[in-house]
N, C-alpha and C positions, 0 to 999 in steps of 0.2 A: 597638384591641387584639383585640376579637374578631374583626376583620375575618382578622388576621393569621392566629389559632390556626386560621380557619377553610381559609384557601392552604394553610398547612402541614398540615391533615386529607385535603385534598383532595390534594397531591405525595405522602402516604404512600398513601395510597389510589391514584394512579395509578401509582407503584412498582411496590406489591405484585402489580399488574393486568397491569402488560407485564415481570415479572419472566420468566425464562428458567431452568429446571431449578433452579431454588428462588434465583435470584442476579437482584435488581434489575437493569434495565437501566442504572441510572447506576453499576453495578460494570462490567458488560462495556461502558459508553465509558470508565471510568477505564483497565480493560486495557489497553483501544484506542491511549487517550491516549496513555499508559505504553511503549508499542512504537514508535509514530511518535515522540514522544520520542525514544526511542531512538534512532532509526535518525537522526532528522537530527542529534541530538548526537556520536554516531558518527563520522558523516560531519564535521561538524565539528572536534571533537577528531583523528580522523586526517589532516584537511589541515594543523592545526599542528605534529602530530608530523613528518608528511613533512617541513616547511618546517625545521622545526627541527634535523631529520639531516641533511637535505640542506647546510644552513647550516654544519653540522662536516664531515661525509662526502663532501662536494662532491653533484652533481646524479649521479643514479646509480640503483640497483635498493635501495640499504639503505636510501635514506627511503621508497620506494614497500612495500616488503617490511614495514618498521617500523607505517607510518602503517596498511597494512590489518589488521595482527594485532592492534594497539589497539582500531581500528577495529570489528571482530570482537567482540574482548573487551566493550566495552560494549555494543554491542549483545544479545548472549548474557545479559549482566549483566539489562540492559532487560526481555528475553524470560523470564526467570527471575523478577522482578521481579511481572510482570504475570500470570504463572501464578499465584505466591503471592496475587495479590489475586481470583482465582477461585476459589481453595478447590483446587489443582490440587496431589495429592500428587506432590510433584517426584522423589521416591528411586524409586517403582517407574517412572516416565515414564523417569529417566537407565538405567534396568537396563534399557527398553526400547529406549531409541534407542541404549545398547552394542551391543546383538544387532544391530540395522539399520545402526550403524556401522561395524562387522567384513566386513556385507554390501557395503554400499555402500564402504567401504577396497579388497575386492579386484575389484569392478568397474571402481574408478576408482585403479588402482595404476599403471598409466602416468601419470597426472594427477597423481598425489600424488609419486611416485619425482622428475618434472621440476619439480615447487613445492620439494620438500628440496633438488634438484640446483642449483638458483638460488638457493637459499641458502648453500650449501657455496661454489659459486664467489663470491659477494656476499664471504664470510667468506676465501675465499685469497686472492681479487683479483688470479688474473693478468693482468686485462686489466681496463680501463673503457670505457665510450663516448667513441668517438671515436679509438681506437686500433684501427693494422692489424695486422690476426691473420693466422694461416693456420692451421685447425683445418680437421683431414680432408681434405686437400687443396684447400680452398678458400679463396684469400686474399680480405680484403676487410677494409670499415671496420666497426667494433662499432654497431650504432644503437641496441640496446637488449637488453637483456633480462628479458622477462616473466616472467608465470607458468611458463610451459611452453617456450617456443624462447630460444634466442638468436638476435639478426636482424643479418645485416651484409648490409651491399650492394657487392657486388664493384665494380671496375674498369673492368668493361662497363655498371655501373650497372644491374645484377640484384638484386634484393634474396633471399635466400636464409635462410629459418628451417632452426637446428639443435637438435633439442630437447635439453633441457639435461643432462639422463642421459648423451646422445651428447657432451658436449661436458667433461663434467668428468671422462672415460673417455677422451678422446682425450689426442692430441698436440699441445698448441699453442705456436707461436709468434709471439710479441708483438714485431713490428717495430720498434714507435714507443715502446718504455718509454723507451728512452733519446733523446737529441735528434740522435745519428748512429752510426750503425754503415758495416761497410767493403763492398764489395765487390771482388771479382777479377775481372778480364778476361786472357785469355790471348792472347800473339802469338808468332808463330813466325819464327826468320829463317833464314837459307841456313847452311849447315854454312859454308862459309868466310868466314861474317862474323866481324869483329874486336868479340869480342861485349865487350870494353870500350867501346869506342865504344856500340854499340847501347844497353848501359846506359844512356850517360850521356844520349842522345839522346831516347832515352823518358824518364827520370825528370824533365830536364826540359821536356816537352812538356808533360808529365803536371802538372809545378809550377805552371805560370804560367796554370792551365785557374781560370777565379771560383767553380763548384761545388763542385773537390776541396778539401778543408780543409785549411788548410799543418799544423796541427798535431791527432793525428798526420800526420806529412808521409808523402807517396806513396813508397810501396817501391817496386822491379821486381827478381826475384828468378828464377836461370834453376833451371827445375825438371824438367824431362824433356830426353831426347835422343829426338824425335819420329821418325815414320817419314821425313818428308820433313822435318823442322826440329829446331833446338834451340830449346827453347820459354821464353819469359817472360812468373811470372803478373806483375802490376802489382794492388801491392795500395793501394787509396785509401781516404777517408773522405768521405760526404757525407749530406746531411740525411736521416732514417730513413724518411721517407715515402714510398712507390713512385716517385711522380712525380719525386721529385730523385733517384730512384735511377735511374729509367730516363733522364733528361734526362746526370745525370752518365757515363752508358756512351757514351751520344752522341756527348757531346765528346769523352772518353779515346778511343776507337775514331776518331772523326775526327785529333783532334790528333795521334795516335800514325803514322796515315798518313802524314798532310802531311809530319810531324818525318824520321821512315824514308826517303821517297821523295827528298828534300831533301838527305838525307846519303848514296843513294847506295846506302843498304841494302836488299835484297832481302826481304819478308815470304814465304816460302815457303809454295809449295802441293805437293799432291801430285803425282809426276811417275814417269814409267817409262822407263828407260832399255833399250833394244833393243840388242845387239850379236851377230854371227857367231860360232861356236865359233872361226874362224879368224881372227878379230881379233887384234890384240894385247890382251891379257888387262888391259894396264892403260889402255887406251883411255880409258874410260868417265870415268874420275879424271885424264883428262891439265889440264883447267883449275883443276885442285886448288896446294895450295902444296907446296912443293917435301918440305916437315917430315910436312907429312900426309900426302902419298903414298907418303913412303918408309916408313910406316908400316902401309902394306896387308899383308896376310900372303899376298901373292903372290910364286912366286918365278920370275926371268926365266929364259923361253927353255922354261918348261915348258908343253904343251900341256893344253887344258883337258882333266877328265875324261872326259867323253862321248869326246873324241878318243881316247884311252888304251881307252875301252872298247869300242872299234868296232878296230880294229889286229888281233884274233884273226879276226875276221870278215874284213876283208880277206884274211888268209893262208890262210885255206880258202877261195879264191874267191868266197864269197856275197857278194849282193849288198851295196851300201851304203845303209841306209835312209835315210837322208839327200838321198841324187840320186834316189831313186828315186821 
């Protein structure tokens, strides 16, 4: 028993001896403690929280976002904590670190504007990981988005950060929300094609293709009178992701050949046709059908303008620019 009282005379006496600004040393390891504590609890509590949102929310930026602001919290809690066991008056230290955090806010206001910007888009959700976007002109797949950027990696296999300020101000279009969307390809045939026929020849070229989706089934729908063609878009349905979209133009644009060339039909290109002022005026139209060319607003036996405007010239002698 007195061995005892005498350890414990001697720990209060060795206290007092390695005390620091009037606080034993075994207060400032309690702080200590008290802070590492903290921070591995922290870190602990915020990976259940992550796994736990993520578990409702699917994998994504709202458990990362969730898990660290807990994460945060307790520890702050921890650092609070450990002050109090210092003797550390916490109301004029918070009045302190306001003034430094107004400071430090507009230093780091780029940084803080992209942390709210990730959370705003976390909160509209027009897009998650693993969907194809095209934000700012830049299409590509979503891999993540942090603190500060959002990360996709194009088509070339580029990986490209957009900070997130820029991204929830922009324009964006979400490819893959649904599991297909359509595209149009345009073709063009010869003015005296029998454009029922052409119809029916494309739409079904277009049917019998494995990518296009029968339902909605493939449209072809004629929509301009082109310079050299009357034009049909073709409108189809295939799976939303680039890849099937560029594979599905492949074959439309193949099949669509084959079917045309097969039946006889002319896919027109641009072309120019030359003639004489002293031609016959309807030359040009003679392999036309008989309905359409009666239908030119030319009338026979009259010569062209230019000819009618040279006629005063000739009667005054001068010369003809024309031969000349």
């Amino acid at each position: 028993m007195h061995a005892i009282e005498t350890l414990a005379r001697l720990a209060a006496a060795d206290d007092s001896a390695t005390s620091v600004d009037g606080l034993a040393a075994s207060t400032w390891l309690l702080a200590g403690g008290i802070v590492l504590g903290g921070i591995v609890v922290a870190a602990a509590i915020g990976r259940i929280v992550r796994r736990i949102v993520s578990g409702i929310e699917g994998e994504g930026f709202a458990g990362i976002v969730v898990g660290r602001i807990v994460a945060y919290t307790v520890f702050v809690l921890s650092l609070i904590y450990a002050l109090s066991v210092l003797e550390v008056r916490i109301v004029p230290l918070i009045g302190a670190l306001g003034v430094g955090g107004i400071v430090l806010a507009l230093a780091l206001q780029g940084v803080v504007e992209n942390l709210v910007s990730g959370v705003v888009l976390h909160s509209r959700r027009p897009f998650t990981a693993g969907d194809t976007v095209e934000i700012e002109g830049t299409l590509g797949v979503v891999l993540d988005i942090d603190a500060r950027t959002t990360v996709l990696r194009t088509h070339d296999g580029i990986v490209v950060r957009i900070p997130n300020s820029n991204v929830v101000g922009a324009h964006i279009s979400t490819l893959t929300r649904d599991p297909v969307r359509r595209s149009q390809i345009v073709v063009g045939v010869a003015y005296d094609t029998d454009l029922d026929a052409a119809h029916d020849v494309i739409v079904d070229a277009v049917s019998k293709l494995d990518r296009v989706w029968p339902n909605p089934a493939p449209t072809a729908l004629l929509t301009a009178f082109g310079t050299s063609s009357i034009d049909f878009t073709i409108f189809v349905w295939h799976g939303s992701d680039v890849p099937s979209e560029l594979a599905t133009r492949h074959d439309v644009i193949l099949a669509v050949h084959r079917a045309l060339a097969a039946a006889g039909i002319t896919i027109a290109f641009p072309q120019v046709v030359l003639w004489r002022p002293t031609d016959d005026a309807r030359a040009p139209y003679g392999d036309l059908e008989p309905h359409i060319r009666s239908a030119l607003p030319l009338v026979e036996g009259r010569r062209p303008q230019r000819e009618e405007r040279l006629r005063p010239l000739r009667r005054r002698g001068k010369p003809n620019p024309t031969t000349d």
